[in-house]
C-alpha positions in Angstrom: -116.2 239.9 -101.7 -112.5 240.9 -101.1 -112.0 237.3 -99.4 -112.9 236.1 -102.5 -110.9 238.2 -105.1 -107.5 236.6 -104.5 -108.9 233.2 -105.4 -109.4 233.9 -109.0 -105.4 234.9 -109.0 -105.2 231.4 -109.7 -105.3 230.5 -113.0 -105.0 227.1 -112.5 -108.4 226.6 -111.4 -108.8 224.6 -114.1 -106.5 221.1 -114.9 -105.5 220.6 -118.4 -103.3 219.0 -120.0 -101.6 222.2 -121.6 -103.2 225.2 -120.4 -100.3 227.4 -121.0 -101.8 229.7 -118.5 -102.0 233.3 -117.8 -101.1 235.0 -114.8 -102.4 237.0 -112.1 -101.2 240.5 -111.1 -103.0 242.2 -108.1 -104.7 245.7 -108.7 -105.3 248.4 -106.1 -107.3 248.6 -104.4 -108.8 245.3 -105.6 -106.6 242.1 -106.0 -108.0 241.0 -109.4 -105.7 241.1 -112.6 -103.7 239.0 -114.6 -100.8 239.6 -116.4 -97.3 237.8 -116.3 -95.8 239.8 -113.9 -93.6 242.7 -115.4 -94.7 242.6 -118.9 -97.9 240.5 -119.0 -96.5 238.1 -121.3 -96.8 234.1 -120.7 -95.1 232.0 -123.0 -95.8 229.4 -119.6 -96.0 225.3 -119.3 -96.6 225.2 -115.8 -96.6 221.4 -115.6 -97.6 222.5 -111.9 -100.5 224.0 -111.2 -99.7 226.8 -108.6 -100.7 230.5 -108.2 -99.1 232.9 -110.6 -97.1 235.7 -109.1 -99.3 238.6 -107.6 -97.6 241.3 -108.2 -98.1 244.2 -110.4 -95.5 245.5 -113.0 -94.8 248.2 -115.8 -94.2 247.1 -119.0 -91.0 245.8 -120.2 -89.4 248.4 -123.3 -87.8 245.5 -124.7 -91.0 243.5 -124.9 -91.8 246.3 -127.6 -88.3 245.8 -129.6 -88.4 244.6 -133.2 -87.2 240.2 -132.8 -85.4 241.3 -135.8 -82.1 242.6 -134.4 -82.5 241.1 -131.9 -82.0 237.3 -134.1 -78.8 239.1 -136.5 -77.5 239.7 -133.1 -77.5 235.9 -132.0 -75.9 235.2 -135.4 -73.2 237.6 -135.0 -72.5 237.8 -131.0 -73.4 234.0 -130.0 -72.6 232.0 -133.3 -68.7 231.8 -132.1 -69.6 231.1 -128.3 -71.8 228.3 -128.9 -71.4 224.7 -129.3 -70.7 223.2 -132.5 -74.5 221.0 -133.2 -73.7 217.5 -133.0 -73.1 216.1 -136.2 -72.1 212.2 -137.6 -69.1 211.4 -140.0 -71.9 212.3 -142.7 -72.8 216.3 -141.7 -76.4 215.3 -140.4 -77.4 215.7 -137.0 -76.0 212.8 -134.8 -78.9 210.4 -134.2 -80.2 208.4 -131.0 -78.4 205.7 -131.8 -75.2 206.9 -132.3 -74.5 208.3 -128.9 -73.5 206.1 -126.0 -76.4 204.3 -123.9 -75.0 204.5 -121.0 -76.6 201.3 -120.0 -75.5 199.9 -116.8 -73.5 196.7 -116.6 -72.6 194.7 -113.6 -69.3 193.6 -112.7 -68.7 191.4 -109.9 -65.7 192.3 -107.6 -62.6 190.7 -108.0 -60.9 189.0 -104.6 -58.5 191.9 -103.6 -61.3 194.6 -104.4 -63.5 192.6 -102.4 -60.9 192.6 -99.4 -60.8 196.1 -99.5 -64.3 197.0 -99.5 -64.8 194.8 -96.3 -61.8 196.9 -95.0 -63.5 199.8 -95.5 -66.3 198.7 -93.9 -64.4 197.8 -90.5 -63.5 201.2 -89.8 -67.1 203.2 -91.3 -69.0 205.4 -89.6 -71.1 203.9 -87.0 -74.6 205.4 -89.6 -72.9 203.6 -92.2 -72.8 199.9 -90.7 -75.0 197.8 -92.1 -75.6 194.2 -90.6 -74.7 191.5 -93.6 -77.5 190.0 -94.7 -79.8 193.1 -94.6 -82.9 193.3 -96.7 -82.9 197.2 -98.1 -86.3 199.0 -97.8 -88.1 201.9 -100.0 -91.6 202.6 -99.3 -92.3 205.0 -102.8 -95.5 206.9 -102.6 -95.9 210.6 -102.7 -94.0 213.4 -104.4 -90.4 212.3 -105.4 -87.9 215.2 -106.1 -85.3 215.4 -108.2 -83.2 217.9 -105.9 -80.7 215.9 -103.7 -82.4 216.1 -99.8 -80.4 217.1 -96.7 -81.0 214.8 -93.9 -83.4 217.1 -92.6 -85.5 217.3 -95.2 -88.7 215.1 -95.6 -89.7 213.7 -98.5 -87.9 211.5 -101.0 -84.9 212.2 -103.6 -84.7 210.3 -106.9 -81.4 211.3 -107.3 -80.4 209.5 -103.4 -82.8 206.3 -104.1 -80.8 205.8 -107.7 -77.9 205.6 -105.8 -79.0 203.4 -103.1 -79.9 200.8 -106.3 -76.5 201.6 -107.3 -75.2 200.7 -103.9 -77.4 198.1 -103.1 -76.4 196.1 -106.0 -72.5 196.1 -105.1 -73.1 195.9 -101.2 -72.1 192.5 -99.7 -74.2 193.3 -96.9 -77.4 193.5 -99.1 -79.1 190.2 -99.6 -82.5 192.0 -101.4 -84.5 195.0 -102.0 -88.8 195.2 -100.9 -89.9 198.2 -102.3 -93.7 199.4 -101.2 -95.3 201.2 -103.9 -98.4 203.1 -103.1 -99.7 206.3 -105.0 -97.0 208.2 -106.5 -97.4 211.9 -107.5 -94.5 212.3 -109.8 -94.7 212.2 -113.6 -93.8 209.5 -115.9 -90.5 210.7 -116.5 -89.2 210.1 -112.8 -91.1 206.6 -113.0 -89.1 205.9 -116.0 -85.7 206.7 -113.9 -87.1 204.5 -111.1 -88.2 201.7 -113.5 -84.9 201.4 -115.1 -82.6 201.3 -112.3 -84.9 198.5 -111.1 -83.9 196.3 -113.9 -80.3 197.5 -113.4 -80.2 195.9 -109.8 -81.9 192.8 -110.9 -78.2 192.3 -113.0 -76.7 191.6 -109.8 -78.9 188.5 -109.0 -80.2 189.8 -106.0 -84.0 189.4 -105.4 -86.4 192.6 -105.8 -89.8 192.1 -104.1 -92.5 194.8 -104.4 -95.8 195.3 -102.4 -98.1 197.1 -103.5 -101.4 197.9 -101.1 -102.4 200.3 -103.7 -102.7 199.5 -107.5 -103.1 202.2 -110.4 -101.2 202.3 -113.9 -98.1 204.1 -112.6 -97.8 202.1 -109.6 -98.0 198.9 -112.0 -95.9 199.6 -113.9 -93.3 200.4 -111.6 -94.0 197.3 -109.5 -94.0 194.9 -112.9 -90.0 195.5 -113.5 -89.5 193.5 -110.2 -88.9 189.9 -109.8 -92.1 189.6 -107.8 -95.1 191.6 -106.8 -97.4 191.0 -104.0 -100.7 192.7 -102.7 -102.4 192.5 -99.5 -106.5 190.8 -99.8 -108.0 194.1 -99.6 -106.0 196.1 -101.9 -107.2 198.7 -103.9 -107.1 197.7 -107.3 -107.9 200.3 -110.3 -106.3 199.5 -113.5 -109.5 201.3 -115.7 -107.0 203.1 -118.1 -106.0 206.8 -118.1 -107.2 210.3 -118.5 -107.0 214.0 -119.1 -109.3 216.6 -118.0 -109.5 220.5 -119.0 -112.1 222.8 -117.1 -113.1 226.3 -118.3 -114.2 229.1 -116.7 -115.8 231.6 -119.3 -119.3 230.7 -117.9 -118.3 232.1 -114.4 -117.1 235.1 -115.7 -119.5 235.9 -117.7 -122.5 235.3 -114.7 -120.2 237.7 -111.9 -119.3 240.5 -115.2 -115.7 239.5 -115.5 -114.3 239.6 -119.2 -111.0 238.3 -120.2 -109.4 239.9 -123.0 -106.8 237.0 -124.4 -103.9 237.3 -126.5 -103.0 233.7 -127.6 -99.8 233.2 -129.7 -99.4 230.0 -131.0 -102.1 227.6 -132.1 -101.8 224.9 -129.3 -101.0 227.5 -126.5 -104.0 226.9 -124.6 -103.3 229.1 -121.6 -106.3 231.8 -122.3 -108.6 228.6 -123.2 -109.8 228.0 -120.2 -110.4 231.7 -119.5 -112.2 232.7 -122.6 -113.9 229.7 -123.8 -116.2 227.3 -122.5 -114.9 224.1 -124.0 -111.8 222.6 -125.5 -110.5 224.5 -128.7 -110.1 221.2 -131.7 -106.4 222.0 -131.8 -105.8 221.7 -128.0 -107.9 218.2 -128.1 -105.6 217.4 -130.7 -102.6 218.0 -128.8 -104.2 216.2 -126.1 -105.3 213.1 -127.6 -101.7 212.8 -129.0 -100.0 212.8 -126.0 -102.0 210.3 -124.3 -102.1 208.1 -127.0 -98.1 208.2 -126.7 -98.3 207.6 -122.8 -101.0 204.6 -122.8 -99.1 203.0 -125.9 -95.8 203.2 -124.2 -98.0 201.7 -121.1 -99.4 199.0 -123.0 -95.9 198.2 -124.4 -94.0 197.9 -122.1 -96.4 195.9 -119.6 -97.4 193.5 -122.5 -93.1 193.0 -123.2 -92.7 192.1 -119.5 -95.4 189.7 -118.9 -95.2 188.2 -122.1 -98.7 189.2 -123.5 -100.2 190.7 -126.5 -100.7 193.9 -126.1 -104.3 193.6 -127.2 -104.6 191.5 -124.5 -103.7 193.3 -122.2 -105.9 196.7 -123.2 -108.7 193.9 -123.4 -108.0 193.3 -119.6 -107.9 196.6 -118.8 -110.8 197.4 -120.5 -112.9 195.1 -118.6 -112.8 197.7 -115.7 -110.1 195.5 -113.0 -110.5 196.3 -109.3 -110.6 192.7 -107.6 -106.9 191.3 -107.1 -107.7 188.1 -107.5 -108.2 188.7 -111.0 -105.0 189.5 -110.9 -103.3 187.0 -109.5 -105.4 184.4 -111.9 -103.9 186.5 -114.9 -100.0 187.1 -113.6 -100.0 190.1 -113.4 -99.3 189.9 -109.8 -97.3 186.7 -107.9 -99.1 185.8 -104.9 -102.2 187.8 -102.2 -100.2 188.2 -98.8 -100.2 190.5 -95.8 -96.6 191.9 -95.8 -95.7 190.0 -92.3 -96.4 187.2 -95.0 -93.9 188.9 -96.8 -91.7 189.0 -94.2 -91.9 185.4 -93.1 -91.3 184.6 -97.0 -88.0 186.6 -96.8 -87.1 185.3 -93.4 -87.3 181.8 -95.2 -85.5 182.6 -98.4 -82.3 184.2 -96.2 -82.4 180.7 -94.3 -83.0 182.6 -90.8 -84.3 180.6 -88.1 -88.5 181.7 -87.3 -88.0 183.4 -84.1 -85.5 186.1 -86.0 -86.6 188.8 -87.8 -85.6 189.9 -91.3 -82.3 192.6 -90.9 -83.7 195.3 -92.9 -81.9 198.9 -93.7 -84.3 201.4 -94.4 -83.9 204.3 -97.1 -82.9 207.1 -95.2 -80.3 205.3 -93.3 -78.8 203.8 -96.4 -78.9 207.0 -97.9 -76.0 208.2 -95.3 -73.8 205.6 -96.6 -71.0 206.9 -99.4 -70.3 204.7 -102.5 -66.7 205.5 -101.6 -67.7 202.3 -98.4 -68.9 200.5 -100.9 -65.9 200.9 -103.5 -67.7 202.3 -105.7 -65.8 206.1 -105.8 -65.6 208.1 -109.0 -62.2 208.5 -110.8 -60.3 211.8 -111.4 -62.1 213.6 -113.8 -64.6 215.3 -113.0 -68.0 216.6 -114.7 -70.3 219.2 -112.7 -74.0 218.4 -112.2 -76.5 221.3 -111.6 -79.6 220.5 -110.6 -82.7 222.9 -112.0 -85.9 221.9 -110.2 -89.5 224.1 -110.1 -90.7 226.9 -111.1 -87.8 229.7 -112.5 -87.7 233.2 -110.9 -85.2 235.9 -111.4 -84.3 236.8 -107.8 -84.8 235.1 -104.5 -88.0 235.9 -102.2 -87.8 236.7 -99.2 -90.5 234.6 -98.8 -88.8 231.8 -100.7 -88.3 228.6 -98.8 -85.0 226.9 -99.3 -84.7 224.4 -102.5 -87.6 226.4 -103.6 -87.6 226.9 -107.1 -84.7 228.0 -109.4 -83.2 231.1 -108.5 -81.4 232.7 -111.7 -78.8 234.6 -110.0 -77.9 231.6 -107.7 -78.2 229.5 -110.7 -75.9 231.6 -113.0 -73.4 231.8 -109.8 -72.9 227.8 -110.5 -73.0 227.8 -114.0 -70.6 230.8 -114.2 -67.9 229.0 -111.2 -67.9 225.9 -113.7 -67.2 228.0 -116.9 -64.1 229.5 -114.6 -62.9 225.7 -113.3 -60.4 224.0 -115.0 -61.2 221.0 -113.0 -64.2 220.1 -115.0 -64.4 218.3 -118.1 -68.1 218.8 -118.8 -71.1 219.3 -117.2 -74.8 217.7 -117.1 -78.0 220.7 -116.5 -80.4 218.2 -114.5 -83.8 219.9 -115.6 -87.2 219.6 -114.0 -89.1 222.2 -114.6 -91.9 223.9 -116.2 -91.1 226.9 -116.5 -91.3 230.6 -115.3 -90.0 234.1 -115.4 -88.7 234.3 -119.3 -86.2 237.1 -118.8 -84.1 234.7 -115.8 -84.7 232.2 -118.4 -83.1 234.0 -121.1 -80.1 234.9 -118.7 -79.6 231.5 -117.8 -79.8 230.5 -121.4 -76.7 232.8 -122.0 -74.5 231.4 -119.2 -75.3 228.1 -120.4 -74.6 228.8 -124.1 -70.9 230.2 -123.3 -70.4 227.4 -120.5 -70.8 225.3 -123.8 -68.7 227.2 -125.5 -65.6 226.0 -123.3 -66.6 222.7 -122.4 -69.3 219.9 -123.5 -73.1 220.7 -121.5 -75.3 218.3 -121.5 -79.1 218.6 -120.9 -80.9 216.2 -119.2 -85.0 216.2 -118.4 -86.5 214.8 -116.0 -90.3 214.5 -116.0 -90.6 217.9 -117.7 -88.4 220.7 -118.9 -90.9 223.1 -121.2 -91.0 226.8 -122.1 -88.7 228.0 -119.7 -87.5 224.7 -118.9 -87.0 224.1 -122.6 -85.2 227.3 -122.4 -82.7 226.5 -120.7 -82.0 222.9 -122.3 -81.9 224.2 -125.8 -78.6 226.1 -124.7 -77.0 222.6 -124.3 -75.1 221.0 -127.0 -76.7 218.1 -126.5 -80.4 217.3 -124.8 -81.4 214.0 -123.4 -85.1 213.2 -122.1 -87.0 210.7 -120.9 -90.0 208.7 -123.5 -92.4 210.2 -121.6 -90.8 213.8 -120.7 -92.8 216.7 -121.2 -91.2 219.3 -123.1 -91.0 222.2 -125.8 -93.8 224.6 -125.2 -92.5 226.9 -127.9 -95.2 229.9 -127.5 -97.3 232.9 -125.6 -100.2 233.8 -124.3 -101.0 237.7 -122.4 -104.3 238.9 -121.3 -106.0 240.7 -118.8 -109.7 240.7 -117.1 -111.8 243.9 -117.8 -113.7 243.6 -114.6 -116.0 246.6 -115.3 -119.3 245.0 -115.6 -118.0 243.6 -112.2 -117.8 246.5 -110.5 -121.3 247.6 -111.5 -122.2 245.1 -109.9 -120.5 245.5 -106.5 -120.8 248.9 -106.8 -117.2 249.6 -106.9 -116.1 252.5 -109.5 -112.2 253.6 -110.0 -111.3 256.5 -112.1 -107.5 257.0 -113.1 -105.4 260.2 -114.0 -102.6 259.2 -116.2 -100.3 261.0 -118.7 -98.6 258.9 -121.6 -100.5 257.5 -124.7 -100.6 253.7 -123.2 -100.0 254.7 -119.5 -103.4 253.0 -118.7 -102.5 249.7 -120.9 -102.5 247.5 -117.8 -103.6 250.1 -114.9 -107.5 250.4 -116.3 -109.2 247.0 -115.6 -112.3 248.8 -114.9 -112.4 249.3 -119.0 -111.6 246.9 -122.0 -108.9 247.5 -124.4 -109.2 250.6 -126.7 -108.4 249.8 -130.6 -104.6 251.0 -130.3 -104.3 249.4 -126.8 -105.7 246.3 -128.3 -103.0 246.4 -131.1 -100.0 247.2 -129.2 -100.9 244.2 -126.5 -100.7 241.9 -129.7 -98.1 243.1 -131.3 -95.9 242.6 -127.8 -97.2 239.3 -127.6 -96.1 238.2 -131.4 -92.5 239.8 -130.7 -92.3 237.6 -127.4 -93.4 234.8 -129.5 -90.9 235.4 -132.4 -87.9 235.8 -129.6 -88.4 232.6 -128.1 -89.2 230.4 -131.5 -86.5 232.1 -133.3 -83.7 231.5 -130.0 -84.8 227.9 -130.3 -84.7 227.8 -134.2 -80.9 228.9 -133.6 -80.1 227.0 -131.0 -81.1 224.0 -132.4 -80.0 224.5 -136.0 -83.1 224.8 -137.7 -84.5 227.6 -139.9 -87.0 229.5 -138.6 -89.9 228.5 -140.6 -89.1 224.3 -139.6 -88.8 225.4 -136.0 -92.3 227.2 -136.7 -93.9 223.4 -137.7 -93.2 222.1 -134.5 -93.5 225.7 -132.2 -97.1 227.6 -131.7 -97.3 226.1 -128.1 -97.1 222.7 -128.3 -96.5 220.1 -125.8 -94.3 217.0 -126.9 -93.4 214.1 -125.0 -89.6 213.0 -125.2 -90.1 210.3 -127.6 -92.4 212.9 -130.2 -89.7 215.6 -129.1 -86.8 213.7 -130.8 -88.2 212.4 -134.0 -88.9 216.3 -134.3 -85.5 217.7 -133.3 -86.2 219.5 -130.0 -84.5 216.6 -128.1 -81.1 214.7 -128.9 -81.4 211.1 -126.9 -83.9 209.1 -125.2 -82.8 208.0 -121.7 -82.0 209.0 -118.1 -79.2 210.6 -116.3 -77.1 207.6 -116.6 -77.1 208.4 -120.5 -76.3 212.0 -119.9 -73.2 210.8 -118.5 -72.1 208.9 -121.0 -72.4 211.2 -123.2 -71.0 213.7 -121.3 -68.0 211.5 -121.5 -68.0 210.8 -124.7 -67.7 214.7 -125.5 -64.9 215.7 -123.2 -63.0 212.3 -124.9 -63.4 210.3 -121.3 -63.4 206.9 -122.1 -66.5 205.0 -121.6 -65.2 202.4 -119.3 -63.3 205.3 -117.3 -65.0 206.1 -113.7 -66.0 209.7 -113.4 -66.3 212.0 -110.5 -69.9 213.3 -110.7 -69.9 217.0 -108.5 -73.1 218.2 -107.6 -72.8 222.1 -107.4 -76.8 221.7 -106.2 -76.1 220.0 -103.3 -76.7 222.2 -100.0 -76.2 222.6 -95.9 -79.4 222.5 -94.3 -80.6 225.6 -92.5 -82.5 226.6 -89.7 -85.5 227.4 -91.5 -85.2 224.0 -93.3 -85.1 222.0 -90.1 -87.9 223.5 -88.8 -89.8 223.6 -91.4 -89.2 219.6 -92.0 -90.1 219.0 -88.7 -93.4 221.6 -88.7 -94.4 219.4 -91.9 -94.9 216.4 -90.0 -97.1 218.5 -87.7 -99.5 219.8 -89.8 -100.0 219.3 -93.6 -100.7 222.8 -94.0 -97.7 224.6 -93.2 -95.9 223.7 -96.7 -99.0 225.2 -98.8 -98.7 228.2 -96.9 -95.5 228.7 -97.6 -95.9 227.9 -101.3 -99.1 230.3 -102.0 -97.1 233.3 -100.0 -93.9 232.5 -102.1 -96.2 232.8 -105.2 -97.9 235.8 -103.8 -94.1 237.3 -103.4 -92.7 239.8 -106.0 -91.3 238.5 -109.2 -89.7 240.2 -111.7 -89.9 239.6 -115.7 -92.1 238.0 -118.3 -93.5 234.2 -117.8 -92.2 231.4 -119.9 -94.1 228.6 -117.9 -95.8 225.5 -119.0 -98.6 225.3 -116.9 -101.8 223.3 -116.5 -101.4 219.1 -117.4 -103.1 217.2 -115.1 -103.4 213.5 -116.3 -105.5 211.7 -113.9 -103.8 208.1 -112.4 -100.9 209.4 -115.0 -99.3 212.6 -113.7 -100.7 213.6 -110.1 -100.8 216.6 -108.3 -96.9 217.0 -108.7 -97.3 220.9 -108.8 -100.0 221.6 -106.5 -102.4 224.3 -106.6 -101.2 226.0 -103.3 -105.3 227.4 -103.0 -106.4 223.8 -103.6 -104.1 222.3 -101.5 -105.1 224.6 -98.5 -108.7 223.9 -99.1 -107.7 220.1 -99.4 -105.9 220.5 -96.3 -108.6 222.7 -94.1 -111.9 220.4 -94.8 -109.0 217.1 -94.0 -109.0 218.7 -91.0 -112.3 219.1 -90.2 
């Protein structure tokens, strides 16, 4: 039975599409309760599903403190160090359309910049030559991170294959792109990125082929913004739509004699849902339906805009349950059914090269080690900082921590703290992809951010989520940019913990505790349920946590606190609700952010800027090895996630936790037991 304890640490046992979750602590002597870590308070999006920390904490005193001081203290300490809210020539909140879009646009080297790009060229590093002529490829499948990568780490970087579009589009040596697409497990907000600097390259008049041996709705749609998409005979095919799925676990419990005792704040916060019911509560459906409604809409949309089609038509197609390609290839949705030495051959042809030479072709990685500076492409002389904030948030580093694992607050205040000090900086841009975590690093890093804005423009921008803790973080921003499909705000709490009594009846376990203090016992008696005034004071910490967070965001983004209420309790939004709401600023990427960015520190729009990323890091010894011990055996990085979740963390939770949209959002944030399960029977 101990073996099988620690398993139900995870609350993520279940996928949801917003389980705002709860989180385990570990007991003595058995390792079965949940709280979120020191305070037992989750106001959690965890857009990845991975174990919650195990560690046990005391309560935090200011969990207990009245949110009322605590919001005529923002007024009075913050109101002067924050950003002015961006407002038009007519006092209201600037809308979408009257920032800049940052939209690419293609200029074609003049003669003499020309000459001295091939100059540069001559004299490159030998890992920068590139043979004219050379057909760039990207095979995109898997995870996709939005960290920059060292060269030793594995795995792919959107940040590094933006830039190789970027690159690719001005490089004279670059006759094409062929992308091979196969399952991606990113969300739609990365896909977006990807999708867009697509169409960006096709500006230069170079060709874009994608292959695609396997075929679901986010590898589609990816693959349709080329110029021409090919698929082997027998590829699999499964454009039958999308869903979401929610599991519960109350029947379990209640069968081995575990209770748990939920405190759910915020209507749509569906964290303790799939602890203490046994189906879907109508207002987390709600939330659910809405947000795929908004995702297989945008889906439709776009894919019916690009092939020219109704979009009735197209859901008609769909609907008909399509898993033979030569459906479509009789319906365009695809150009021709060819083996990729077919491919090959075809490109070999198009480039005019005689049939006994094979295509020159420049892979990712190795383009990736070529600068822009080679290609002419350098930055100008100001300079705006880019931090990067990627995972799940903790206060302090592990020592189980893995590098790039997570966002550490102290590290992360270091960088926004060194940019406050700099005079070399105009702005900055907070790159966030995250769903959330410890709420007390969260609130720290809100802080910095708030007086970095309070010296120069910040600009937010999300990747494919940035909620509760995430959203945090953003809000401090004067300005937040997201993605359509983004996953964001998040705005609530849940706490809990399991009264595991009956349970130990039934093992025959009994624990007796001495303590002295009125509430002493409040988390340290599992082997009871809540008395009445225990009961109370566990609500009443979890409405003040609650009130913190909604009221910080009512302030922080100029709203009262009953409008920021409306659109608070918990709920999920995607980027496009999130705006017409007025949790987000602008639709669009990074590219957007920029602009903007610009626009703020009064950089003119056609000026080149000198992008710094602060994020970027030396590889160390642990990395190396543990880059090359990943291509050894597919258990060693879930390992080292679970025990980083198993290490001590400090704080309350603001996490988003639990979406899983099948064939929409993958397994992005792995359950670290799952994925050692996964990995163990692969094995087999």
């Amino acid at each position: 039975m101990a073996k099988l304890l620690p398993y139900f640490q995870a609350p993520h046992l279940v996928s949801s599409i917003n389980r705002g979750t709860l989180s385990f602590s570990l007991s003595k002597p058995i390792p079965f309760r949940f709280s979120s870590s020191s305070s037992f308070l989750q106001c959690r999006f965890d857009f990845a599903l991975s174990p919650a920390p195990a560690s046990r904490r005391c309560l935090s005193v200011r969990a207990f403190e009245d949110s009322a001081s605590d919001t005529k203290r923002l007024d009075r300490e913050e109101a002067d160090a924050a950003n002015e809210v961006p407002m038009n020539s007519e006092g209201g909140r600037t809308r979408d359309e009257d920032y800049p879009s940052g939209e690419f646009e293609f200029e074609k080297f003049g003669p003499w910049r020309s000459f001295l790009v091939k100059l540069k060229m001559l004299v490159a590093f030998p890992w920068e030559r590139v043979r004219k002529g050379s057909v760039l490829t990207m095979k995109l499948r898997g995870q996709i991170s939005d960290q920059l990568k060292s060269r030793f780490s594995s795995g792919l970087s959107l940040p590094q294959i933006c830039e190789n579009f970027v690159k690719a589009a001005y490089d004279p040596r670059i006759s094409g792109i062929y992308l091979q697409i196969e399952a991606l497990n990113c969300g739609w907000g990365k896909v977006e990125e990807l999708r867009r600097h697509i169409l960006n390259f096709k500006k230069s008049g170079k060709f874009i082929v994608a292959y695609i041996p396997t075929c679901q709705e986010k590898e589609y749609y990816l693959a349709c913004a080329c110029e021409e998409i090919y698929a082997p005979p027998s590829a699999y095919v499964s454009l039958f739509g999308l869903t979401v799925q929610a599991s519960f676990l109350r029947g379990i419990f209640d069968k081995i004699g575990i209770e748990p005792q939920v405190e759910r704040i915020g209507k749509y916060k569906s964290a303790g849902d799939q602890l203490a019911r046994r189906n879907m509560s109508e207002e987390n459906c709600e939330m659910l339906k809405t947000l795929l409604d908004n995702i297989y809409d945008n889906w439709l949309d776009k894919i019916s805009s690009i092939k020219g089609k109704k979009k009735e038509d197209i859901e008609s197609f769909i609907n008909e349950g399509v898993y033979q390609i030569e459906r479509l290839k009789e319906d365009g949705w695809i150009t021709n059914i060819q083996y990729e030495d077919e491919i090959l051959s075809m490109l070999n042809e198009r480039l005019g090269l005689p049939k006994d030479k094979k295509v020159p072709m420049v892979d990712y990685r190795k383009y990736s080690k070529v600068r822009q500076s080679t290609i002419g492409l350098s930055g100008g002389g100001d300079q705006i900082a880019v931090i990067r904030a990627g995972g799940s948030i903790s206060r302090v580093k592990s020592p189980l921590s893995a590098p790039s694992s997570g966002i550490i607050g102290e590290q992360f205040i270091e960088k926004i703290r060194s940019v406050r000090e700099s005079k070399k900086f105009k702005a900055a841009i907070i790159r966030i992809d995250s769903p959330g975590g410890d709420a007390l690093a969260s609130d720290l890093m809100w802080r910095e951010i708030r007086l970095l804005a309070a010296s120069k423009p910040v600009v937010a921008s999300m990747a494919d989520v940035a909620a509760s803790g995430g959203y945090y973080m953003a809000m401090a921003a004067g300005t937040i940019v997201a993605e359509n499909l983004t996953l964001t705000g998040s705005i609530g709490v849940v706490t809990g913990k399991f009264n595991l009594g009956k349970l130990y009846e039934k093992i025959g376990f009994n624990k007796e505790i001495i303590s002295r203090g009125r509430f002493a016992e409040l988390l340290a008696a599992e082997q009871r349920p809540f008395r009445t005034d225990e009961a109370e004071l566990f609500a009443k910490s979890a409405q003040n946590a609650y009130k913190q967070f909604r009221d910080k965001a009512a302030f922080s983004r100029s709203m009262t606190v009953d409008e920021m209420e409306k659109i608070a309790q918990g709920r999920v939004w995607t980027g496009k609700l999130a705006a017409s709401h007025g949790l987000v600023d602008a639709i669009g990427g990074f590219s957007r952010a920029v602009a903007i960015a610009k626009q703020k520190a009064n950089i003119p729009q056609d000026s080149k800027v000198n992008l710094v990323e602060l994020s970027r890091s030396s590889p160390t010894l642990l990395e190396v090895v543990s880059g090359v011990g990943s291509t050894i055996i597919g258990v060693e990085g879930t390992v080292k996630e679970l025990l980083q979740d198993l290490a001590l963390s400090e704080g309350v939770q603001a996490r988003m936790e639990g979406i899983m949209l099948q064939r929409m959002e993958g397994f992005a944030y792995g359950n670290s037991v799952f994925g050692l399960i996964k990995d163990y029977l692969s094995s087999l």
